[in-house]
C-alpha positions in Angstrom: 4.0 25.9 -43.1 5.3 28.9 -41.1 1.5 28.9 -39.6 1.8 25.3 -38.3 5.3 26.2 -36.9 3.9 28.8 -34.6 1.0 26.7 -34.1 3.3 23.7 -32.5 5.2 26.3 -30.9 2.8 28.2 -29.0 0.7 24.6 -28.0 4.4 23.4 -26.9 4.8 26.6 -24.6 0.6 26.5 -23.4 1.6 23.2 -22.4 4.9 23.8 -20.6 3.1 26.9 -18.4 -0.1 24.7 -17.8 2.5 21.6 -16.3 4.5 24.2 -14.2 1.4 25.1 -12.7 0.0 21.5 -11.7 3.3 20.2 -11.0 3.3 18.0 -8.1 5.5 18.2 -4.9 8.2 15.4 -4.9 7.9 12.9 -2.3 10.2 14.7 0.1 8.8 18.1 -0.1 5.6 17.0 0.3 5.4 18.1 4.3 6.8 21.7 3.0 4.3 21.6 0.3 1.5 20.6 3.0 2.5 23.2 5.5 3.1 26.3 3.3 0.2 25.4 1.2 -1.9 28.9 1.0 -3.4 29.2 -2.5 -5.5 27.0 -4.8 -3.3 26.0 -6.9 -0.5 24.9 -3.6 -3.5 22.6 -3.0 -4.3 21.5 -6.1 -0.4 20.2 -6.5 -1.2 18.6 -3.1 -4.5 16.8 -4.4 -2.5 16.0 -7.9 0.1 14.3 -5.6 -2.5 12.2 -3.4 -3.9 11.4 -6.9 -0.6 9.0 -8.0 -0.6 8.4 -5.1 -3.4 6.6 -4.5 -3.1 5.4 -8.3 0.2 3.7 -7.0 -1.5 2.3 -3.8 -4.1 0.7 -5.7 -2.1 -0.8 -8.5 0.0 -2.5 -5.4 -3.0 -3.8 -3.9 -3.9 -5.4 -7.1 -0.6 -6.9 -7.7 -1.0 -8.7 -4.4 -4.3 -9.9 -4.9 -3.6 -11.2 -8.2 -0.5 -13.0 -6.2 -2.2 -14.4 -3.1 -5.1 -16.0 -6.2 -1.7 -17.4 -7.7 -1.0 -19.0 -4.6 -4.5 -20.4 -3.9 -3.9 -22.7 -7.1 -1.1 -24.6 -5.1 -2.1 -28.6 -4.3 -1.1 -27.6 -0.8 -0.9 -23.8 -0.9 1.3 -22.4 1.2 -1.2 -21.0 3.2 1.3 -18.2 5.2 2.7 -16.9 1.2 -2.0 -16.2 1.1 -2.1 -14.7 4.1 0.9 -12.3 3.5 -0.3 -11.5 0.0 -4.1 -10.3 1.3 -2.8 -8.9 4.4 -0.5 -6.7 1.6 -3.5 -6.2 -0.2 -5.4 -5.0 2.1 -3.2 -2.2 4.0 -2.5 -1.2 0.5 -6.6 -0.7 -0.3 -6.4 1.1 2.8 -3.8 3.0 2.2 -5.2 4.2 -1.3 -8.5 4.6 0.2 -6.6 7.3 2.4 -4.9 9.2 0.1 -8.0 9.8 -1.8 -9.9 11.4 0.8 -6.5 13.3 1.3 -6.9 14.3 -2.2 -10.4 15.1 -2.3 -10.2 17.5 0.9 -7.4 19.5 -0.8 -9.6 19.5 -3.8 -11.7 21.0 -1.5 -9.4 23.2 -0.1 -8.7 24.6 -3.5 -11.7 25.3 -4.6 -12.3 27.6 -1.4 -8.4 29.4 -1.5 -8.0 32.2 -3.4 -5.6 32.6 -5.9 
């Protein structure tokens, strides 16, 4: 019993040190974060944070695509509610498709920095 105590305690505390250390900027000190960035891991909390994201542009461009389909199924669909929806879709594909090549280069970045 007192074994599995320590057990959960010590994998509770690995994980605490091992979140500290991939934490990811928030969304206004991301500049800082880009600017100061000098070691591995100040990239790889960069990359993590062009990760979501990306994850975030992508589940927005999906939403809208799913939407402007929705509107297609209108008897006279209003063609301007389409138009908006894939125009939405598409900057947010875009926008996603950005922020992982912004991730991948400070991937990149990382693996070359020294600790």
């Amino acid at each position: 019993m007192l074994k599995n105590k320590l057990a959960l305690g010590l994998s509770s505390l690995a994980l605490l040190v091992l979140t500290a250390c991939t934490a990811m900027p928030l969304t206004s000190e991301i500049s800082e974060a880009i600017a100061n960035a000098t070691t591995a891991v100040d990239h790889q909390q960069i990359a993590n944070y062009f990760s979501e994201k990306a994850a975030s542009y992508e589940a927005e461009a999906s939403r809208h695509e799913k939407m402007a389909n929705s509107y297609g199924g209108y008897p006279r669909g209003p063609i301007s509610y389409i138009s908006h929806c894939r125009s939405l879709q598409q900057g947010f594909s875009a926008a996603a498709k950005d922020a992982r090549a912004l991730e991948q280069a400070h991937r990149q970045l990382a693996a070359g920095a020294s600790n």
